[in-house]
Backbone as a ProteinNet text record, in pm:
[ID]
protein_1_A
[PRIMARY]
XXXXXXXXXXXXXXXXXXXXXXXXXXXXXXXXXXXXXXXXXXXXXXXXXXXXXXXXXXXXXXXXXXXXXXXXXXXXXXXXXXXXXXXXXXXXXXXXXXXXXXXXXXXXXXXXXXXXXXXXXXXXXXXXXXXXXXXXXXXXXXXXXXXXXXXXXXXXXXXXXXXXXXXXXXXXXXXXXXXXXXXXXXXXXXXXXXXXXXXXXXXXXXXXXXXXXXXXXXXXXXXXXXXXXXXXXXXXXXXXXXXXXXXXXXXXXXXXXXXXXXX
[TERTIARY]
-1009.4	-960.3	-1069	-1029.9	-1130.4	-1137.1	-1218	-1212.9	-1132.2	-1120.6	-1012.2	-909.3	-846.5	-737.6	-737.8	-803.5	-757.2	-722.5	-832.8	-797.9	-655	-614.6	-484.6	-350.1	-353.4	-295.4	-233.3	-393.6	-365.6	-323.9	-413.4	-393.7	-301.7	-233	-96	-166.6	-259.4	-325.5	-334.6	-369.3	-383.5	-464.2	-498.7	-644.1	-702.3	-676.6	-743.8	-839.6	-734.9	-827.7	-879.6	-856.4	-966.9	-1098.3	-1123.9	-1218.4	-1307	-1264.5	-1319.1	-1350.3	-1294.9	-1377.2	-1439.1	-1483.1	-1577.4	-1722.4	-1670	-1818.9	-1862.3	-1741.5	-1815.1	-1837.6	-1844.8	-1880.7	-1785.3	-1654.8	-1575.1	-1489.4	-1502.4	-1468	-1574.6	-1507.8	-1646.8	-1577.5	-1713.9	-1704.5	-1667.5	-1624.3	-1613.9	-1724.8	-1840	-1973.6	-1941.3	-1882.9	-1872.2	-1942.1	-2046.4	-2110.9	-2032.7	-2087.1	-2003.8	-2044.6	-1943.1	-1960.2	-1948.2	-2024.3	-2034.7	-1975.3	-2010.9	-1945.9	-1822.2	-1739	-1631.1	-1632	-1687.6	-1712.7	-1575.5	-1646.9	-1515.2	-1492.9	-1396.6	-1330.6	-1199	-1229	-1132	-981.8	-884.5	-768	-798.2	-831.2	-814.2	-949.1	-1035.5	-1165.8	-1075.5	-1224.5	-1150.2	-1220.4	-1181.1	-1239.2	-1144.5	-1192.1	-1097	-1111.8	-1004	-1047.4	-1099	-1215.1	-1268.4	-1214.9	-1108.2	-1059.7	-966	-1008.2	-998.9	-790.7	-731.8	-623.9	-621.2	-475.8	-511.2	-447.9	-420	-347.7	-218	-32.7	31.9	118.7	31.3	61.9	100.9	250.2	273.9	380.9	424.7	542.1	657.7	741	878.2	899.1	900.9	964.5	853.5	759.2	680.2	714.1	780.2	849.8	1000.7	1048.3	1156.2	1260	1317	1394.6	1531.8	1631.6	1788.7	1850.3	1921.2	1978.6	2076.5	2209.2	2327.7	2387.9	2504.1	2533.1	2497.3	2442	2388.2	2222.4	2218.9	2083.8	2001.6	1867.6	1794	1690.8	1647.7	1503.1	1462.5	1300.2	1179.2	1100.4	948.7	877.9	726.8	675.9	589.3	463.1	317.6	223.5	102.2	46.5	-63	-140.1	-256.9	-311.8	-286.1	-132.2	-97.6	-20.8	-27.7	42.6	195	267.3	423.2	409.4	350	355.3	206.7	182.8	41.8	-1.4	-62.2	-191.8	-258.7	-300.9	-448.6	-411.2	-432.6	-449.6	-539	-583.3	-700.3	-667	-515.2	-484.6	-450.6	-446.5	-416.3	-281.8	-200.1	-72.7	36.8	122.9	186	332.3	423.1	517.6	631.1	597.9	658	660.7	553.7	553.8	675.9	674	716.8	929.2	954.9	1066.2	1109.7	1022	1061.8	1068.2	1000.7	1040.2	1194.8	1165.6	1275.4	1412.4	1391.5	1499.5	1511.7	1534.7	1526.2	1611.2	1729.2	1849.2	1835.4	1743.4	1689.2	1579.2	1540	1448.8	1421.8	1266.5	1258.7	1266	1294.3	1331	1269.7	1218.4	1113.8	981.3	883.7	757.5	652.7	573.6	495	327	262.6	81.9	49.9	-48.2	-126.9	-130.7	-223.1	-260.3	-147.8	-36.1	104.4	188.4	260.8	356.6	514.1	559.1	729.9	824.1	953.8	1077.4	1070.8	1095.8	1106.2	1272.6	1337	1428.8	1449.5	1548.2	1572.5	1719.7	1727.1	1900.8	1919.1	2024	2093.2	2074.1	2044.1	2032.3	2162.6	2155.5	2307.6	2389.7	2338.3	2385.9	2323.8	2396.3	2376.5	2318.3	2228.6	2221.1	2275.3	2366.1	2469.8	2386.4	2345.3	2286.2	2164.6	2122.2	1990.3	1942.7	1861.2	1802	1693.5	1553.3	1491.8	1400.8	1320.7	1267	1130.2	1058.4	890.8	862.7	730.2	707.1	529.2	464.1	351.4	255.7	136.1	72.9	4.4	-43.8	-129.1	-239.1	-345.4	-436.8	-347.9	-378.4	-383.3	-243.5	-285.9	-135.4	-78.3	-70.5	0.1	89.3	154.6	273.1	375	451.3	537.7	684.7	752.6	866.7	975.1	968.3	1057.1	1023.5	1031.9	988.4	1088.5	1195.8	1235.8	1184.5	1201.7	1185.8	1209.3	1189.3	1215.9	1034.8	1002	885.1	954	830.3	809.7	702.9	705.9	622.5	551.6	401.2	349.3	274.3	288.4	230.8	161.9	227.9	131.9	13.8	72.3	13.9	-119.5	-190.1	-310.4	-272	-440.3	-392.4	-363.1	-404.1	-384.8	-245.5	-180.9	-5.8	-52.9	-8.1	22.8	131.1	204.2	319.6	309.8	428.2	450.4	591.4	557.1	675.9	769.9	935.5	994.6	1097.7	1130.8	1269.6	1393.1	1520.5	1658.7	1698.1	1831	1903.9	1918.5	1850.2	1851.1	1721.7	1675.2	1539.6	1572.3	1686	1710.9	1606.1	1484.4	1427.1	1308.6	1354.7	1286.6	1335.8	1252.4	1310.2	1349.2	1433.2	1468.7	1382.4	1300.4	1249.4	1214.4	1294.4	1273.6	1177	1083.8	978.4	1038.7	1015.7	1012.7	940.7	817.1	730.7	793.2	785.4	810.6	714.1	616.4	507.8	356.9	248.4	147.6	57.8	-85.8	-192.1	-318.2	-414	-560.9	-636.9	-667.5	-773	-943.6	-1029.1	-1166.9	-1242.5	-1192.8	-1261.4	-1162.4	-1069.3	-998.2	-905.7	-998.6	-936.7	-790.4	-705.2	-571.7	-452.2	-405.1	-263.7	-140.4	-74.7	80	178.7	280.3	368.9	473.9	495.3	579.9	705.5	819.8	916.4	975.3	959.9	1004.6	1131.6	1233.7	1397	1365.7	1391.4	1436.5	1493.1	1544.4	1627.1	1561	1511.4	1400.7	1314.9	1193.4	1042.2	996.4	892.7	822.5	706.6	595.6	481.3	375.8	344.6	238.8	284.3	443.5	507.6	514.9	519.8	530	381	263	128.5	90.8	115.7	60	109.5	242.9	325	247.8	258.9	135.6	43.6	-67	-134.5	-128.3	-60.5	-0.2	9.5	64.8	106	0	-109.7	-231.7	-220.3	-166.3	-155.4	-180.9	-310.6	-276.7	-226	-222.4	-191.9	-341.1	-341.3	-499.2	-496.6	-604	-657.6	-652.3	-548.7	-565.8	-630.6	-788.2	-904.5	-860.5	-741	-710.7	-625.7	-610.7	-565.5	-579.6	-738.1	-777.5	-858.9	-807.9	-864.1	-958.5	-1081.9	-1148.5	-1189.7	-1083.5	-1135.7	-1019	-1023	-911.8	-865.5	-778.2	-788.9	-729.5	-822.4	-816.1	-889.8	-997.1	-1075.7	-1019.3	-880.3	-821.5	-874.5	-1025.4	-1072.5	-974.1	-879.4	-798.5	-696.6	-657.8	-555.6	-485	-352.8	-301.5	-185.5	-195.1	-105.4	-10.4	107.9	256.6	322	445.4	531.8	635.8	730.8	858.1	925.3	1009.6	1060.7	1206.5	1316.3	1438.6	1471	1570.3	1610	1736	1858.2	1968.7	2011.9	2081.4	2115.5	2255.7	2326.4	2456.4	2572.6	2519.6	2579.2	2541.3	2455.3	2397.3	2236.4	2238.2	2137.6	2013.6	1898.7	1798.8	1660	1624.8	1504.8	1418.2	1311.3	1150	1162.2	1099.1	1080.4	904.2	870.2	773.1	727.7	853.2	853.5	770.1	796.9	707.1	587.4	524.5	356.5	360.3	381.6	319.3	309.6	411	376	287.8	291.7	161	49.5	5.5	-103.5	-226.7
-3395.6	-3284.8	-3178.4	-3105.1	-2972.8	-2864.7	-2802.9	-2684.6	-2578.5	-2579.1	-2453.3	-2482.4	-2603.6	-2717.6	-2670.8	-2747.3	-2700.3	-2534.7	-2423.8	-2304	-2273.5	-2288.6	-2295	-2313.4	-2393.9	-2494.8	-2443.3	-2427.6	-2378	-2203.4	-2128.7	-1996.9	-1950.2	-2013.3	-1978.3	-1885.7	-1922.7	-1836.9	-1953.1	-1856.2	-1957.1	-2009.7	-2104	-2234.3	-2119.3	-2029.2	-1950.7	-1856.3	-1777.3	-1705.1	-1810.2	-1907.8	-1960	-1975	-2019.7	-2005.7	-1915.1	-1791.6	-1647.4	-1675.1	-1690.7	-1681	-1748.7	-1852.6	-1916.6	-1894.5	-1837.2	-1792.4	-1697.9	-1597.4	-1509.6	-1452.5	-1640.2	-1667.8	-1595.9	-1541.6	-1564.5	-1669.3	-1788.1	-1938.7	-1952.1	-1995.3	-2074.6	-2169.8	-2226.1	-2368.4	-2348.4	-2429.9	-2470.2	-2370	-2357.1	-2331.7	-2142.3	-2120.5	-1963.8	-1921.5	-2022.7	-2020	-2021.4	-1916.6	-1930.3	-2014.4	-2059	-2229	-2154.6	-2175	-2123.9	-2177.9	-2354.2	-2399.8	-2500.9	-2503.2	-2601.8	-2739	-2765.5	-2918	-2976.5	-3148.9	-3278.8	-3220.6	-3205.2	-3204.4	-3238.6	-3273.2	-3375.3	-3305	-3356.7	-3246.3	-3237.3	-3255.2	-3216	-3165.1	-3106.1	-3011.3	-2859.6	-2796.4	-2680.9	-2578.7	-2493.5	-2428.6	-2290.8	-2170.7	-2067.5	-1948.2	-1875.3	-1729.5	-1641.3	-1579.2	-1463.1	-1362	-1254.7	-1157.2	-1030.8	-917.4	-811.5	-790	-768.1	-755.6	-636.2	-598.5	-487.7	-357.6	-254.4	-187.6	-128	-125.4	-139.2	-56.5	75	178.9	263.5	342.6	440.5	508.2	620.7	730.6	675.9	649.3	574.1	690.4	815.3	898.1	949.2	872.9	862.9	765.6	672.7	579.1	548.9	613.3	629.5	722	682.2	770.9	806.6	676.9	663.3	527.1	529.9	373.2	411.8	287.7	273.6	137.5	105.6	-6.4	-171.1	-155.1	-294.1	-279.2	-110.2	-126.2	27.3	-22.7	56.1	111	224.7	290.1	308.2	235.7	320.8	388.8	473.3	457.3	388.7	345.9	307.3	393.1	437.5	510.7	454.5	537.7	453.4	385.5	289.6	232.9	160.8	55.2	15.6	-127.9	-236.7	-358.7	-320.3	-434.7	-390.7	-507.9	-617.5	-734.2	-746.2	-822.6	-862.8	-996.8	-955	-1067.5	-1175.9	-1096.1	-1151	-1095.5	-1179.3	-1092.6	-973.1	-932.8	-861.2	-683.5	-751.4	-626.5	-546	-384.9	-299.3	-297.3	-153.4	-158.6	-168.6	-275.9	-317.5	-240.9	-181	-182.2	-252.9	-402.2	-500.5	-506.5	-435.9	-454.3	-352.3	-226.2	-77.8	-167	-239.7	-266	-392.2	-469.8	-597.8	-513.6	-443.1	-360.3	-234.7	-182.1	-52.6	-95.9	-235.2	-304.3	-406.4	-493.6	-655.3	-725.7	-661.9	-721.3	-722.4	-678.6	-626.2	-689.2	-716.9	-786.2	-701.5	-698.9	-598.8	-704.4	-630.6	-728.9	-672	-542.8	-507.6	-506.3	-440	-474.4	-342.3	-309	-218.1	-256.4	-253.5	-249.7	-141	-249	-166.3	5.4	-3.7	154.8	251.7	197.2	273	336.9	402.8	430.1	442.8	485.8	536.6	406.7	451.2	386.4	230.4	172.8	19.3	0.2	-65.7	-155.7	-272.3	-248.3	-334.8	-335.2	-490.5	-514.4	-592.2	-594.4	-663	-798.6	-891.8	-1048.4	-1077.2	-1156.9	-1247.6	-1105.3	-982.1	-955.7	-993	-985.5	-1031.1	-920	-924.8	-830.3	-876.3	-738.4	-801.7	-717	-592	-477.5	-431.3	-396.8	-312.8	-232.5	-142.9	-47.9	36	72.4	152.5	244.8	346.8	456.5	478	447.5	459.8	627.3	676.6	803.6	750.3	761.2	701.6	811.8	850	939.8	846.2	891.4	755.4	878	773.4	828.7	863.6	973.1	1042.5	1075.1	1228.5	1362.4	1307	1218.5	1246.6	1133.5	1057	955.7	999.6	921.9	967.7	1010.8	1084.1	1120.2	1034.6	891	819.4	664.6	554.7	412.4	340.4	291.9	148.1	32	-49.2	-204.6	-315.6	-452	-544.6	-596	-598.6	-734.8	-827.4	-899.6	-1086.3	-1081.6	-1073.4	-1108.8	-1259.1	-1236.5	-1417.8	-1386.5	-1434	-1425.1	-1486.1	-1659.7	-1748.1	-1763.4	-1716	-1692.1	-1641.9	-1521.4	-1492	-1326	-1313.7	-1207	-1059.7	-1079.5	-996.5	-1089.7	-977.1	-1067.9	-1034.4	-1097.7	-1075.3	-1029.6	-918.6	-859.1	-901.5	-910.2	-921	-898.2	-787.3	-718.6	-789	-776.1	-882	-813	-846.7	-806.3	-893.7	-848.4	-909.8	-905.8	-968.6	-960.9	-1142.5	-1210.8	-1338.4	-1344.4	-1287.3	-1333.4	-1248.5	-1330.3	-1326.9	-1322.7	-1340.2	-1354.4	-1255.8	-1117.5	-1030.8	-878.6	-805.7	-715.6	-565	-493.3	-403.8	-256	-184.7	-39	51.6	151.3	265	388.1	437.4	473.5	665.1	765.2	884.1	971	1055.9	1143.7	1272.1	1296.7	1385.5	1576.3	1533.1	1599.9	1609.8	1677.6	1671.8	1730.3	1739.1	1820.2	1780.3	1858.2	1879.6	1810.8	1718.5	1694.8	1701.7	1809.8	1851	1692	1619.1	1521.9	1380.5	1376	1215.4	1335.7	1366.9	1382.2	1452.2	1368.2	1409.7	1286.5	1329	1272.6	1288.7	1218.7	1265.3	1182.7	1248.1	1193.2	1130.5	1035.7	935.3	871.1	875.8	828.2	690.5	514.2	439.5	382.8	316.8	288.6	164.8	83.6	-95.7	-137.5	-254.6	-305.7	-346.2	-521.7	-538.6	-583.6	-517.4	-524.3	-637.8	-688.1	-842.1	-752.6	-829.7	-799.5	-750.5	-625.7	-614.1	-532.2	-548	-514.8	-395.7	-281.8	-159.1	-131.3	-156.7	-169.5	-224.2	-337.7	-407.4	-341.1	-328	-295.8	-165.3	-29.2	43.4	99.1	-37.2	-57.3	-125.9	-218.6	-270.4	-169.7	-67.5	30.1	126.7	141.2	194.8	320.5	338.5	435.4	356.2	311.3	283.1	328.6	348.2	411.5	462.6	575	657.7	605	533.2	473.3	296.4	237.4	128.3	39.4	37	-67.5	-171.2	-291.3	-408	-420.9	-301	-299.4	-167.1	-142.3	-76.3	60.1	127.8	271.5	283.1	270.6	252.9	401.8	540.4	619.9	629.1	776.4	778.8	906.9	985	1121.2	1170.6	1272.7	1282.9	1268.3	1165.4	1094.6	1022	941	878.7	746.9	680.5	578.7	472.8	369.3	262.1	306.9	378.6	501	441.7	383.3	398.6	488.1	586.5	676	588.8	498.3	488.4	497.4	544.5	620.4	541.8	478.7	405.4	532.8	592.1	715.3	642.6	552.8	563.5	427.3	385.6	230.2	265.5	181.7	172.5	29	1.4	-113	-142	-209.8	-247.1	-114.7	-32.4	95.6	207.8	206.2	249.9	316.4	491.6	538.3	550.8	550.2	622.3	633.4	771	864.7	848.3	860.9	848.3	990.1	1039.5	1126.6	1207.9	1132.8	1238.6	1232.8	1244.4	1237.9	1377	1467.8	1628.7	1616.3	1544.4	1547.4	1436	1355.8	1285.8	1371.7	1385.8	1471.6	1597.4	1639.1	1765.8	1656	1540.1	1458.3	1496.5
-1061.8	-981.2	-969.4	-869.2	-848.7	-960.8	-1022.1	-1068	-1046.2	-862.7	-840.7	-899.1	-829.1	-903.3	-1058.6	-1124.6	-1253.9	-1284.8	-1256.8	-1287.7	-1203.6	-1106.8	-1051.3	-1125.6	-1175.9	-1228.4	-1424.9	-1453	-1605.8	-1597.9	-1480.3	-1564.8	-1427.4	-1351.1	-1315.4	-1132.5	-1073	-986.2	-856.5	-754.3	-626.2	-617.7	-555	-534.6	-501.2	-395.4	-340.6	-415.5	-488	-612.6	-693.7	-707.3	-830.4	-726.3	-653.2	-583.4	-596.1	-520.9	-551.3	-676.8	-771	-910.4	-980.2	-930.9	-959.4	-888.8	-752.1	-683.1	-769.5	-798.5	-894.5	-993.5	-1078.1	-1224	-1301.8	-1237	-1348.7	-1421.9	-1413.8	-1480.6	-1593.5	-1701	-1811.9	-1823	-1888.7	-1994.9	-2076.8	-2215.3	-2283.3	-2424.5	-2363	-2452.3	-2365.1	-2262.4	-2253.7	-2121.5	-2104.9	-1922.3	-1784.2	-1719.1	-1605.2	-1536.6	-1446.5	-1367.5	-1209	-1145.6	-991.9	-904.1	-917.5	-844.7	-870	-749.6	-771.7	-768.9	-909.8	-967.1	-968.8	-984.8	-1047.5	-1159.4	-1249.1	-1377.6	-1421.3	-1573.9	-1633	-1632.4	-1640.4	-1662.9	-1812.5	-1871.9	-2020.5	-2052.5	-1962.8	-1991.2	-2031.6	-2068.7	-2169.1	-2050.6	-1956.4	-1879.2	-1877.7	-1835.7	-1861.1	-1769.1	-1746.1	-1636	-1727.9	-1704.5	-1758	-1671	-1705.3	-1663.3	-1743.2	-1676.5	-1735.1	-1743.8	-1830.1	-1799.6	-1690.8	-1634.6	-1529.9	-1639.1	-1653.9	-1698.9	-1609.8	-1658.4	-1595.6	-1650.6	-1674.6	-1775.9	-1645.4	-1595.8	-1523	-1535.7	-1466.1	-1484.9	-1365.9	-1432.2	-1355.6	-1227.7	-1282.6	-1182.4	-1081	-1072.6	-976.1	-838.6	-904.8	-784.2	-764.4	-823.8	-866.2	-688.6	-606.7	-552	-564.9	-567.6	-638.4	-614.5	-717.9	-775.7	-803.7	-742.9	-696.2	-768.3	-766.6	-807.5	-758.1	-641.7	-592.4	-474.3	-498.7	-437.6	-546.7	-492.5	-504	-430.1	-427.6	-334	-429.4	-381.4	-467.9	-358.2	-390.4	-324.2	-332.5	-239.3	-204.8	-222.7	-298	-244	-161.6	-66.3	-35.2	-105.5	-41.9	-180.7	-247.6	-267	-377.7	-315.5	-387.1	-309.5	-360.7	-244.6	-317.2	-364.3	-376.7	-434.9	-521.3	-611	-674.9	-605.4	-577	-493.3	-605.6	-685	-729	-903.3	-998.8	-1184.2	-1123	-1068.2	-1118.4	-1012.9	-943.9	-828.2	-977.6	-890.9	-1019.4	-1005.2	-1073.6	-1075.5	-936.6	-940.2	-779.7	-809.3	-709.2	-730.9	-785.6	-744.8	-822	-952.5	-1007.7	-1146	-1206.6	-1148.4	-1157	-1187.7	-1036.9	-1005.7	-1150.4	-1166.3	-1231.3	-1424.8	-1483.9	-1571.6	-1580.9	-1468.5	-1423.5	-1375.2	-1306	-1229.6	-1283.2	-1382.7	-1390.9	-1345.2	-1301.8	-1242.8	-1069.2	-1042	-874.9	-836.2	-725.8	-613.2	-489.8	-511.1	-367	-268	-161.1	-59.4	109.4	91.4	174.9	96.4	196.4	200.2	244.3	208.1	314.1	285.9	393.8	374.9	300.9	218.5	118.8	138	270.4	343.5	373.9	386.2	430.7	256	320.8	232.7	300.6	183	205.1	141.7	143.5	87.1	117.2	-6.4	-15.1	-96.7	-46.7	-98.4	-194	-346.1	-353	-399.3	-392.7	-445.6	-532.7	-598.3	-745.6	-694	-787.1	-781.5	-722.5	-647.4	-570	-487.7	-413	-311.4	-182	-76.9	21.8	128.5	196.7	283.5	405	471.1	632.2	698	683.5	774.9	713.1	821.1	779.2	899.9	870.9	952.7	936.9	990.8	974.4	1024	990.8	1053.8	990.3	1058.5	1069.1	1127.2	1039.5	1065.1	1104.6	1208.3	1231.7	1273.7	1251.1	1351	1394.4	1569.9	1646.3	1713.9	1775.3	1876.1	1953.8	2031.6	2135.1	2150.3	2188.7	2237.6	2322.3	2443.1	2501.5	2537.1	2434.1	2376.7	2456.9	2508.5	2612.2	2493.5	2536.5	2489.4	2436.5	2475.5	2433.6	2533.1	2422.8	2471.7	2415.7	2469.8	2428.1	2516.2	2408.5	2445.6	2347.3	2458.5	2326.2	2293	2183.3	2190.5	2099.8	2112.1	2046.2	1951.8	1820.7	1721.2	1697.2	1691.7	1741.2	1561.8	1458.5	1306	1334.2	1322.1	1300	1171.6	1065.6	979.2	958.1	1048.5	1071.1	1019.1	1000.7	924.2	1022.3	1182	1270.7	1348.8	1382.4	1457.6	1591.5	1702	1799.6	1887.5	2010.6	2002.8	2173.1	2230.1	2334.4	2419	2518.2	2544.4	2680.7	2639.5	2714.3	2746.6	2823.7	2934.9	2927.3	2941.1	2997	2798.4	2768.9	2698.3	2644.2	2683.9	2634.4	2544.1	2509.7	2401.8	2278.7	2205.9	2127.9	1997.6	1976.2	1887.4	1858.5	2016.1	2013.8	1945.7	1879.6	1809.4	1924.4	1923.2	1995.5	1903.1	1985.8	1954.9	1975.5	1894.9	2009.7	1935.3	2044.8	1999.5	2016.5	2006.3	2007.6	1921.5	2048.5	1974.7	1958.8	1814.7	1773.1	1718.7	1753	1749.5	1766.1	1823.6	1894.6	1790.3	1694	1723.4	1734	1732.7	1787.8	1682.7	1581.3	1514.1	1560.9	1495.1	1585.2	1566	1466.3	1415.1	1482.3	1502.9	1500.2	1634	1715.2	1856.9	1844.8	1969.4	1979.3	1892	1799.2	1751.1	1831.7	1771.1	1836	1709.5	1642.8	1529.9	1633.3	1578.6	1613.1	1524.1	1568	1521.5	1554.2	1463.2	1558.9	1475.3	1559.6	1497.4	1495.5	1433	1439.3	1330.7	1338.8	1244.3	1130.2	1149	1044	1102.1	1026.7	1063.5	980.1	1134.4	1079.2	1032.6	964.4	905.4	1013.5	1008	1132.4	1247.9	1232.4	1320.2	1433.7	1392.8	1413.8	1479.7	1379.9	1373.5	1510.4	1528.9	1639.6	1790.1	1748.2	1883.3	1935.8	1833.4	1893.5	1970.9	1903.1	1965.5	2077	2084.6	2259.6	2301.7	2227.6	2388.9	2469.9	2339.2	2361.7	2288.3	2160.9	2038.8	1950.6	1905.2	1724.8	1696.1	1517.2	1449	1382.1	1322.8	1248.6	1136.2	1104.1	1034.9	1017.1	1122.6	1159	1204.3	1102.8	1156.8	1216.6	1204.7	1231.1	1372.3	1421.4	1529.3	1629.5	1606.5	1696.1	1689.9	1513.5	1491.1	1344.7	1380.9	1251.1	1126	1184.9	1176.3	1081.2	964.5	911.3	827	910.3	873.2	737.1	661.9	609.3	482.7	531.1	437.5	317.4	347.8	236.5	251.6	302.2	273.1	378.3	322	360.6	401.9	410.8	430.2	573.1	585.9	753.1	747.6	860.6	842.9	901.5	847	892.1	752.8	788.7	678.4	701.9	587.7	596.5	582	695.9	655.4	558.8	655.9	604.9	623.4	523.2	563.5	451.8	609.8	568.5	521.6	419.5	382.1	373.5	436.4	367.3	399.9	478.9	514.5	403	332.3	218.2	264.9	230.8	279.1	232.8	231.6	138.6	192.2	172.8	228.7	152.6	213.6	82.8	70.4	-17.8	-119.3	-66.8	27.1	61.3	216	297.6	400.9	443.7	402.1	440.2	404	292.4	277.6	377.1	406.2	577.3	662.1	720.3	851.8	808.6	665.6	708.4	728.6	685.6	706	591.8
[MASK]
+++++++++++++++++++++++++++++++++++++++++++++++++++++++++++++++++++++++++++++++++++++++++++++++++++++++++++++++++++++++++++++++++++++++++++++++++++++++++++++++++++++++++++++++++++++++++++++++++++++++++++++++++++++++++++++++++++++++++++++++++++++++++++++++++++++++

């Protein structure tokens, strides 16, 4: 078998990351040498991940918003996966939820660069409803006052989605959204903004992001779909905000909906 194969396999990681770490000599031998490349090896060779644990040391009431008998809100900060990728990502919300919650499963999602309210619920409930509210700042002031429509989400498992906007009441597989700007200003540096409010039910991956930019508003700081700039100087930073998501007829607000919009 392959090397990735084996490191896969023994220390519980994707072919993918073992890869990565072998390019970069974090795999040894047996004798403690790092192995570069992805050699034949025995299943019963002694080979191992050289890696730093992460530290998963944090303050609950940092993500903490309110918990109910079958759901919960946390929040999300920029910067931070809601899932762990990789041993070596730092602290994920998942980690925060699977300690704080063990009886709970998040069941939304947000990009790294984003923030705001994530969902989760008690093992074996069902979700019937859902709903939610994106707080976005985009290029340019002059966002029209209000956009519905339906699009069509194309994944395809790539890491950029494709969106495509459709008409009539039979394309069922298109999401309904309604866009409304809620506020305008002047950045001397990242031009004209405009804050944006968008409604939809549930959001595919990319979703919100892509659509957007279809319309000809990124979002600020959205290298992957159009805006390589990013105010504020928060580095990876995309300004979209999960403002609100209803579950089950069950409400809950992120907790720092006012430091977004100051930006």
């Amino acid at each position: 078998m392959r090397l990735s194969s084996y490191i896969s396999k023994r220390c519980g990681v994707s072919r993918r990351f073992a890869k990565r770490a072998i390019a970069a000599g974090l795999v040894l031998a047996s004798d403690g040498k790092p192995v570069n490349v992805d050699i034949e090896v025995d299943e019963n060779s002694n080979y191992s991940l050289n890696i730093t644990k992460t530290d998963l040391s944090y303050n609950a009431k940092d993500y903490h918003i309110k918990q109910m008998s079958d759901v919960a809100f946390l929040y999300k900060p920029p910067l931070m996966h809601t899932e762990r990728h990789t041993p070596l990502d730092g602290l994920c919300l998942d980690d925060v939820a699977n300690r704080e919650l063990p009886d709970y499963k998040l069941i939304t999602r947000l990009d790294y660069g984003a923030d705001g309210i994530i969902v989760a619920i008690k093992n074996g409930i069902t979700v019937i409803k859902e709903r939610k509210t994106y707080l976005a700042w985009v290029c340019g002031a002059d966002f029209p006052a209000q956009i519905t429509g339906k699009w069509r989400v194309f994944a395809d498992k790539r890491n950029k989605v494709k969106v495509e906007r459709v008409d009539g009441t039979n394309n069922t597989d298109a999401e309904v959204m309604n866009f409304s700007k809620l506020d305008s200003r002047v950045n001397l540096e990242y031009k004209n903004h405009s804050l944006v409010r968008v409604e939809l039910a549930r959001a595919h991956r990319h979703q919100v992001r892509a659509v957007l930019a279809n319309l000809g508003y990124p979002i600020v700081g959205d290298s992957l779909y159009g805006f390589a700039g990013s105010a504020g100087g928060n580095g990876d930073r995309i300004y979209l905000h999960c403002e609100s998501i209803e579950l089950n007829g069950v409400m809950g607000y992120s907790s720092k909906i006012d430091d977004f919009i100051k930006g």
